[in-house]
C-alpha angles and dihedrals in degrees: 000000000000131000138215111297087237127021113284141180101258104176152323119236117206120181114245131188105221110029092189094054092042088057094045099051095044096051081047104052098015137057090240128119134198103250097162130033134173149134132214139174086289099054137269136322131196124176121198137181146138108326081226104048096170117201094316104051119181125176149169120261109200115202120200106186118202088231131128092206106038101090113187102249100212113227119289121273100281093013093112128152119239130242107180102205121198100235136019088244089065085050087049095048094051088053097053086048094054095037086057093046094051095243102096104133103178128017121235111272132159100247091185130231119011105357082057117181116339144160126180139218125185116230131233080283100044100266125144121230115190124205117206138173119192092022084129090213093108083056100041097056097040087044104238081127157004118260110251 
């Protein structure tokens, strides 16, 4: 086993209630793939993340404990994890879809440069997903350009 050849941000773990129906919402509403599971005397782990990492992968490592006092804490008000889309329509659809399913948490709306078009859905735990399209950070890190 092998690591990366400099220091990189690998993943962020978040606590869930229900590991089954985490997974399943995030491989129905997300990219992201389950790529590790296991479980162990402490409960059960999934990691999931883009099915096509590159050489940089991050994902997201969901812990359900077997135990009775440890409640997941959603992330905080404005604390949200990020889904760049290609095109507004794709934002749009993934608002109809939430709005329908009772877990939009914020309805589409231009932000402007460089928060671009997003909407938001929370997640089986409380925790809000946006969805953006012109937001310009997927450009900025790979380099295609520069942030606005």
């Amino acid at each position: 086993m092998s690591g990366p050849p400099e220091p990189r941000l690998t993943h962020l773990a978040l606590v869930v209630r229900d590991l089954e129906a985490t997974i399943a919402w995030y491989e129905a509403w997300t990219p992201l793939r389950v790529g590790h599971r296991r479980r162990d005397p402490d409960g059960a782990v999934a990691w999931l993340g883009h099915p096509d990492p590159g050489p940089h992968p991050f994902v997201l490592v969901f812990i359900e404990q077997d135990r009775p006092d440890h409640d997941p804490v959603p992330l905080g008000p404005l604390a949200h994890l990020g889904i760049e889309m290609p095109s507004r329509e794709e934002v749009d659809a993934v608002a109809r879809r939430a709005r329908e399913a009772g877990i939009l948490h914020w309805e589409p709306a231009d932000i402007g440069p460089p928060v671009g078009y997003i909407c938001a859905v929370t997640d089986p735990d409380g925790n809000v997903v946006e969805f953006s399209h012109d937001q310009g950070l997927y450009d900025a890190v790979t380099g295609a350009s520069p942030p606005a």
